[in-house]
C-alpha positions as CSV (number, residue, x, y, z in Angstrom):
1,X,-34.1,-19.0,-33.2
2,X,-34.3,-18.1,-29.6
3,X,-37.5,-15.7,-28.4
4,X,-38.6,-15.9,-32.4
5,X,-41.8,-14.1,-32.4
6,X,-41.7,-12.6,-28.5
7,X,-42.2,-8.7,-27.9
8,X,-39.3,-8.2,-24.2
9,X,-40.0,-4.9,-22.8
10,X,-36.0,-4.2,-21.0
11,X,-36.9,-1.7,-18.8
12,X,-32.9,0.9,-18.5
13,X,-31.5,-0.2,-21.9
14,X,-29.9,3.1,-22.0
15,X,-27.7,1.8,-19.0
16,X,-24.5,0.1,-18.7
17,X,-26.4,-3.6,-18.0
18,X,-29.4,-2.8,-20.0
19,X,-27.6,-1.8,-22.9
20,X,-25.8,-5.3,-23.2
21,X,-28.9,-6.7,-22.7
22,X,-30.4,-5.2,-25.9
23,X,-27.2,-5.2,-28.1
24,X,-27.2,-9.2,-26.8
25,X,-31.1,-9.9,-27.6
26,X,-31.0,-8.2,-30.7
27,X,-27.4,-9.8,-31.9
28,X,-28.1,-13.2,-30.8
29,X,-32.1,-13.7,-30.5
30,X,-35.0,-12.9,-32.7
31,X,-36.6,-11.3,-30.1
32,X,-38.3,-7.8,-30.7
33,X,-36.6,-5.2,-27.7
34,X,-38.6,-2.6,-26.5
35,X,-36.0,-0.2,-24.4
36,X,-37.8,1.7,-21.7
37,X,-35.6,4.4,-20.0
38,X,-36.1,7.3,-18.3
39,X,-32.5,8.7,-19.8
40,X,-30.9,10.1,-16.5
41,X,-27.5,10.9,-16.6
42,X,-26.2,7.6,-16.8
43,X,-28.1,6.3,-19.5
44,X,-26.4,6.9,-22.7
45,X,-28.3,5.8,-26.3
46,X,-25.2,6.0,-28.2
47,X,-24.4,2.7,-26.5
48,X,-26.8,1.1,-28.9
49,X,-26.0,3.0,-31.4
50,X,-25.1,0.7,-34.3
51,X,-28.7,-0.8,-33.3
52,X,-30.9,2.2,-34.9
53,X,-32.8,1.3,-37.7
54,X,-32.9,-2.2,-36.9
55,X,-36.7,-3.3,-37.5
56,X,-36.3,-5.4,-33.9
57,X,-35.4,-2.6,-31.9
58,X,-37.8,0.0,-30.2
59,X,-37.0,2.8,-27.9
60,X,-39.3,4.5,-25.6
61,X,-38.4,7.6,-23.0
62,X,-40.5,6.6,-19.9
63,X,-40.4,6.8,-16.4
64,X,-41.0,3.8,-14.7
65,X,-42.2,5.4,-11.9
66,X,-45.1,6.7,-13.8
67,X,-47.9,3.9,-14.1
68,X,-50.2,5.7,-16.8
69,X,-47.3,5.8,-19.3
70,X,-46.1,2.1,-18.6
71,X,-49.7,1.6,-19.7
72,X,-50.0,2.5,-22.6
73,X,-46.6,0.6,-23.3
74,X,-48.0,-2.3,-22.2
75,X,-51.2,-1.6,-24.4
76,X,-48.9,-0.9,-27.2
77,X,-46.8,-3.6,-27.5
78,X,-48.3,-6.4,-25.7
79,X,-44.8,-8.1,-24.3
80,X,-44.5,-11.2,-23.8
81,X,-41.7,-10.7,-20.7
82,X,-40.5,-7.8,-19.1
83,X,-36.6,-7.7,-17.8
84,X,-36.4,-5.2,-14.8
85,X,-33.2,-3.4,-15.1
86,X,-34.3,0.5,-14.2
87,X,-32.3,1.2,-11.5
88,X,-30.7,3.8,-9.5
89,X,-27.4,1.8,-9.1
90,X,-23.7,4.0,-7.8
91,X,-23.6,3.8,-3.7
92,X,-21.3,6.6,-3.7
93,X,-24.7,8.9,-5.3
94,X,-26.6,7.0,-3.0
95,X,-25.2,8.4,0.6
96,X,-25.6,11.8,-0.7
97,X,-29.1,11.8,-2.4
98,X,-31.4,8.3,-0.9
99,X,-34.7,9.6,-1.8
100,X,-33.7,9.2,-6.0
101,X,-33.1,6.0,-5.2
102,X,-35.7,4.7,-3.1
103,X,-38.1,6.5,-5.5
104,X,-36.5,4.9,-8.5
105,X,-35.7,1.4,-6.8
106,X,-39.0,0.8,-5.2
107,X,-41.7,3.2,-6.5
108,X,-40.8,2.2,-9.7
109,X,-40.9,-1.4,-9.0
110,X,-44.1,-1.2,-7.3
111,X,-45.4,0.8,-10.9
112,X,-43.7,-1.8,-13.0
113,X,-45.2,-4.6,-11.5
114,X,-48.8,-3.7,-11.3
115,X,-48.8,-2.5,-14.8
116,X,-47.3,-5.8,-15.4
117,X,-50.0,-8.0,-13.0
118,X,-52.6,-5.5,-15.3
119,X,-50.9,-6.7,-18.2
120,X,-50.8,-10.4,-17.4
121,X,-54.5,-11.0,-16.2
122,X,-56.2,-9.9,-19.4
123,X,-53.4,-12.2,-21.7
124,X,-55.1,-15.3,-23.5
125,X,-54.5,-18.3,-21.2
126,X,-51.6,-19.2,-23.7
127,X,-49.5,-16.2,-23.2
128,X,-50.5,-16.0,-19.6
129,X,-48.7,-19.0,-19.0
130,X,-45.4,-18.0,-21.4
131,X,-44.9,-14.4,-19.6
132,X,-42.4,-13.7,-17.8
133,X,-41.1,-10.9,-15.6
134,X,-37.5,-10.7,-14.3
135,X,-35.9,-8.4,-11.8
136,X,-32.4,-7.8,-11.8
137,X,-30.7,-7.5,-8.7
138,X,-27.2,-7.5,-7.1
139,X,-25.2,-9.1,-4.6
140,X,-25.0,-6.1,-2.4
141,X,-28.1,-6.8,-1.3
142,X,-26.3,-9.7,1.1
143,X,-24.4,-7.0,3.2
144,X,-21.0,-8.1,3.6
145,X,-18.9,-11.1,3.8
146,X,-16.1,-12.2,5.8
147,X,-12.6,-13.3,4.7
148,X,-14.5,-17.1,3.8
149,X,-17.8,-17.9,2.3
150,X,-20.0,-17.1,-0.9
151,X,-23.5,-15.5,-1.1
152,X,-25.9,-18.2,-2.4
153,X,-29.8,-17.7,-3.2
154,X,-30.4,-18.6,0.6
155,X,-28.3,-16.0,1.9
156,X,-30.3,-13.4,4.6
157,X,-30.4,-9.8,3.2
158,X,-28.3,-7.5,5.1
159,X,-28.1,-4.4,3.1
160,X,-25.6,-1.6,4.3
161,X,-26.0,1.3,1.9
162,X,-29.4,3.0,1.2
163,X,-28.5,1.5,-2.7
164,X,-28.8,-1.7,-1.1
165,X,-31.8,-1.3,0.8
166,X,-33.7,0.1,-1.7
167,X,-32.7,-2.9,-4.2
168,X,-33.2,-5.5,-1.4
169,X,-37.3,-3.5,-0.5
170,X,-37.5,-4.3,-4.8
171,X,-36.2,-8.1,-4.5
172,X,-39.5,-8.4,-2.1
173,X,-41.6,-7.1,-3.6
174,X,-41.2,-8.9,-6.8
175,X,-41.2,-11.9,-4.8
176,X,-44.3,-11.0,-3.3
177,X,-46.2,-10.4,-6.4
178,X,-45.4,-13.6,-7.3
179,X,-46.9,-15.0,-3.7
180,X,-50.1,-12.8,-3.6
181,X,-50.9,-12.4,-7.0
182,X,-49.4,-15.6,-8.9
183,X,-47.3,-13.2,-11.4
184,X,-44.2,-15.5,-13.0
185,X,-41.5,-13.5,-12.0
186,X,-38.1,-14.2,-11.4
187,X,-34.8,-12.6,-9.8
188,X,-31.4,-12.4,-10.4
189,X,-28.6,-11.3,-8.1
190,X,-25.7,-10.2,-9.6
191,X,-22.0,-9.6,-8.9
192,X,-20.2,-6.4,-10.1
193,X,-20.2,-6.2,-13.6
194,X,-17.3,-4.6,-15.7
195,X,-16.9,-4.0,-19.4
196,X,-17.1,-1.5,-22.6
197,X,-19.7,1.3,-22.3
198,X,-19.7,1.2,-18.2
199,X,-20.7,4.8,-17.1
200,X,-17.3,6.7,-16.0
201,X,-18.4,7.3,-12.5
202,X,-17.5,3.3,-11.0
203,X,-14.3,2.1,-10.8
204,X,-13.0,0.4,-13.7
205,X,-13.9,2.9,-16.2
206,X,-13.7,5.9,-13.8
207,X,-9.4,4.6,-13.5
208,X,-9.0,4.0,-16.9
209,X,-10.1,7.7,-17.6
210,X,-7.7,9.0,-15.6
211,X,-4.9,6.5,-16.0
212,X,-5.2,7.7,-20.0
213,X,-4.7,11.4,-18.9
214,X,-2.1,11.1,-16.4
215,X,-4.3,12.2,-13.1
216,X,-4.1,10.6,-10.0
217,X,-5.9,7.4,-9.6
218,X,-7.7,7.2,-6.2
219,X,-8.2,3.9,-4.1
220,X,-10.5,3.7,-1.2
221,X,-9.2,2.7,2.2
222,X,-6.4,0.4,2.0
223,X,-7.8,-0.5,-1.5
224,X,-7.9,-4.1,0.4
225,X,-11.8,-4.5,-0.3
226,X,-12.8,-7.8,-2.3
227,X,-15.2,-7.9,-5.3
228,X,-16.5,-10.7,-7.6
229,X,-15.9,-9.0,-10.9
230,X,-18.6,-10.4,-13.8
231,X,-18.0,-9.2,-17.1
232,X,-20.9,-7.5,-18.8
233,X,-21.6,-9.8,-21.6
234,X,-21.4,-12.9,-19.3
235,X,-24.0,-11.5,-17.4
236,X,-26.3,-10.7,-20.6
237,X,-25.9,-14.3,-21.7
238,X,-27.2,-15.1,-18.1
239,X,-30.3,-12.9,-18.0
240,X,-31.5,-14.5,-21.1
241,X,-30.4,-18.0,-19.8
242,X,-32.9,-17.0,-16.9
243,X,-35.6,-15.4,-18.9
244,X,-35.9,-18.5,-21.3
245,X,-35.3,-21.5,-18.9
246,X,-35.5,-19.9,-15.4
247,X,-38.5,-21.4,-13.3
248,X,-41.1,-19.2,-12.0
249,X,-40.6,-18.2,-8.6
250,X,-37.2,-18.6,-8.4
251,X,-34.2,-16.9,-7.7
252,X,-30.2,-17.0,-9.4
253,X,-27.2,-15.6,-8.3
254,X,-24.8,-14.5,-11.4
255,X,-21.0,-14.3,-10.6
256,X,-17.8,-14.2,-12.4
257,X,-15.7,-16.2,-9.7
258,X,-13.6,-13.8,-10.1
259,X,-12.7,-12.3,-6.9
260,X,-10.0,-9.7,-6.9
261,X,-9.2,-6.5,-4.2
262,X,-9.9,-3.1,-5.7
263,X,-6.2,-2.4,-5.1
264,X,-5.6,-5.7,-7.4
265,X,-7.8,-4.3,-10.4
266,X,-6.1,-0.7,-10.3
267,X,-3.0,-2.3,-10.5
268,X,-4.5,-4.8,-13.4
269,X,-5.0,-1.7,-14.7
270,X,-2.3,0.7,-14.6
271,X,0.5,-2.5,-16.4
272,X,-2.9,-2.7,-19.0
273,X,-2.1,1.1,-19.8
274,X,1.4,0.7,-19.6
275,X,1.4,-2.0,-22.4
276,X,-0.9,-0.5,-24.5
277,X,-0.9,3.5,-24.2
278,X,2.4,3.9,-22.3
279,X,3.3,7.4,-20.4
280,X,6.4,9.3,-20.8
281,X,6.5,9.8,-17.0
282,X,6.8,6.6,-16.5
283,X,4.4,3.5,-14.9
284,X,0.4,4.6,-14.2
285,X,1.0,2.8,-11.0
286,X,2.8,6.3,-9.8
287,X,-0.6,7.7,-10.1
288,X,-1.9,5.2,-7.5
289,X,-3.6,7.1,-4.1
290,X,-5.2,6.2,-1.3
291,X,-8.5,8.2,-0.1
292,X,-10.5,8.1,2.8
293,X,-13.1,5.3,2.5
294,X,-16.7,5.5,1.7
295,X,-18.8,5.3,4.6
296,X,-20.8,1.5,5.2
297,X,-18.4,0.3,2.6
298,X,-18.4,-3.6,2.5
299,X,-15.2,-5.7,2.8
300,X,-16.1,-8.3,0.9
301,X,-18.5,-10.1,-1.9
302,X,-18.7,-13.1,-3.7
303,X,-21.3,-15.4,-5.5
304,X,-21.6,-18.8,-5.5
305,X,-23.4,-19.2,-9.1
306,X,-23.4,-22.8,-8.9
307,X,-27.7,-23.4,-9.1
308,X,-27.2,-21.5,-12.5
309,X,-24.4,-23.7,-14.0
310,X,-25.7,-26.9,-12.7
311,X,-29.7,-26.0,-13.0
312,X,-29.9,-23.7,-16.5
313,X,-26.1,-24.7,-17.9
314,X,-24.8,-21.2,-18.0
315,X,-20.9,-20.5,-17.3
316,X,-19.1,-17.0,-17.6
317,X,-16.8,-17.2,-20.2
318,X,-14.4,-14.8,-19.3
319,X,-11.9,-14.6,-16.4
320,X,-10.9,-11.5,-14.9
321,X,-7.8,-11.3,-16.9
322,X,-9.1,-12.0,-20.6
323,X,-12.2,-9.6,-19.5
324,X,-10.2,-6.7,-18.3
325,X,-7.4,-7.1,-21.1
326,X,-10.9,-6.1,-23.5
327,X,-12.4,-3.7,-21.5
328,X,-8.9,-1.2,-21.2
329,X,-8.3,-1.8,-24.9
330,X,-12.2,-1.3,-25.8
331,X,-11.6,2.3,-23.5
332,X,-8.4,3.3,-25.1
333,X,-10.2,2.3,-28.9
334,X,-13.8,3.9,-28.2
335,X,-12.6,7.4,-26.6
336,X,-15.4,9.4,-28.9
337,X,-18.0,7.1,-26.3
338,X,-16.7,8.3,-23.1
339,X,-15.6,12.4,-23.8
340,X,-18.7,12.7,-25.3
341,X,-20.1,12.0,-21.5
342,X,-17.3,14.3,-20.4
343,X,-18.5,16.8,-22.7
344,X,-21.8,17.3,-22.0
345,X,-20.8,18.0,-18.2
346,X,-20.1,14.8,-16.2
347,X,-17.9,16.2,-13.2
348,X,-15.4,13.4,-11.7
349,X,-15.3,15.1,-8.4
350,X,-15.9,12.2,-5.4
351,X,-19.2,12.0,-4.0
352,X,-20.5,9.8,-1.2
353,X,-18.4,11.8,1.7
354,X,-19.1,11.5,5.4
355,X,-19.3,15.3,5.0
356,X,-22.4,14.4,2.8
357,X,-24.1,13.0,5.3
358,X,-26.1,15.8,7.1
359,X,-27.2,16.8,3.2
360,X,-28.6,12.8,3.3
361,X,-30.3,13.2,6.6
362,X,-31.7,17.0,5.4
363,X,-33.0,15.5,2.4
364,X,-34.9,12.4,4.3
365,X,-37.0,15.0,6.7
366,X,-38.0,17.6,3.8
């Protein structure tokens, strides 16, 4: 069975991507998971919850800004591959507050790799050569497309949002550990991911939410802005695709071809709710509004993942339809998941304003 004996460290498996990642590797693998998370808001461990107890699965709280406890993880477990998904990820958080994120995005890359480059020079010469690191990225890092064209793995980095910068400063210096210091890492770049246990704040979940209880269902700008929508599990399958086949030194974009306006997947949407949780007042497309736009927000992205089917054989499986079809029903069955988050305190209230920005720039000079 794949990974059958291998320790994989999965650095934010309490997060919406990292969490697929583990339920995958421990469903479908014989790997032994190690999740490393710092549990910020986001991350939620009932995600993996019906993945307690199982004698595969590990959980550690851990920074991975903080290189002293990464080593001792490292001395610990001994892994035999680390996948990099600790992230500071929503753009919209990321206008208001950059320091979190380039703190998170590129300290903590810097700490996870030279615990991992410790890590990897004192391995036998046999494990040395079946390590692996890989970073997960995201297309964002690309900057924005026009109305033709695809990202590939040669595309230049353009970043636009201080998310995207601070992802784009971790792409390179993952590449540039493997330059200097020979480490076999590897990087992914991904598309936007949907699917169940997706953190309320982005859009998919964030409309479903409030599509169930009636509110109004805000769309950015002319809602016109084009995405390539990869559904979570897809991407999982990929990532281990990668981690198992990849070559060293290497990087792969991961899309859905799915590309669809965010005014198309409200819409998707509000007829899913209709069907399947219906309003007395009438069609969820009523609740439909238009917002002023977030500041630096892209028009357009899409991936061409063609060097991953034709070089490592990996296809998504689901097309937007059949993928958004399961994520609205998994939303309408699995309510406990998300008003637990509610609970606890998550507001929904926007963030990401150009009112914000002076807060951004104060926060930069302190």
């Amino acid at each position: 069975m794949r990974f059958k004996g291998l320790t994989i460290f999965v650095t934010g498996g309490a997060g919406f991507i990292g969490s697929a990642v583990v339920r995958h590797l421990l469903r479908d693998t014989a790997a032994h998971v190690v999740n490393i998370d710092k549990l910020t808001y986001a991350a939620n461990l009932a995600s993996l919850r019906s993945k307690e107890g199982s004698p595969h699965y590990f959980f550690e709280k851990q920074c991975i800004c903080e290189a002293p406890g990464l080593r001792k993880l490292f001395e610990k477990y001994q892994p035999d591959a680390v996948m990099n998904l600790a992230a500071e990820s929503h753009v919209d958080r990321s206008i208001d507050g950059p320091g979190e994120f380039i703190h998170t995005n590129i300290v903590g890359t810097f700490s996870l790799l030279q615990e991992a480059l410790r890590h990897w020079r004192a391995l036998s010469a046999e494990r040395r050569a079946r390590f692996r690191f890989l970073h997960i990225s995201t297309d964002e890092v690309f900057g924005s497309l026009g109305d033709a064209g695809l990202f590939t793995e040669t595309t230049a980095y353009a970043p636009n949002s201080p998310y995207s910068a601070s992802k784009a400063s971790s792409d390179h210096l993952v590449r540039a550990w493997r330059e200097t210091y020979d480490l076999p890492t590897m990087v992914t770049n991904c598309s936007n991911n949907y699917g169940p246990y997706h953190f309320p704040e982005k859009l998919i979940p964030h409309m479903i939410i409030r599509g169930l209880a009636g509110e109004t269902m805000p769309v950015y700008g002319d809602g016109k802005n084009i995405r390539d929508w990869l559904y979570v599990e897809d991407h999982a399958r990929a990532l281990t695709t990668v981690l198992e086949r990849g070559a060293i030194g290497e990087t792969y974009n991961v899309g859905g071809r799915n590309e669809r306006a965010n005014l198309h997947v409200v819409e998707a949407i509000c007829d899913l709710l209709d069907e399947l949780a219906p309003n007395a007042a009438g069609s969820h497309r009523r609740l439909i509004s238009f917002v002023a736009d977030r500041p630096g927000h892209d028009r357009r992205y899409a991936i061409d993942a063609s060097k991953l089917e034709r070089e490592l054989g990996w296809y998504a499986e689901e097309n937007f339809e059949s993928g958004i079809g399961k994520t609205v029903r998994w939303y309408i069955e699995h309510k406990w998941w998300w008003q637990e988050i509610l609970t606890r305190g998550y507001a929904t209230s926007r963030v990401g304003l150009e009112s914000n920005r002076k807060k951004s720039t104060d926060e930069l000079i302190k």
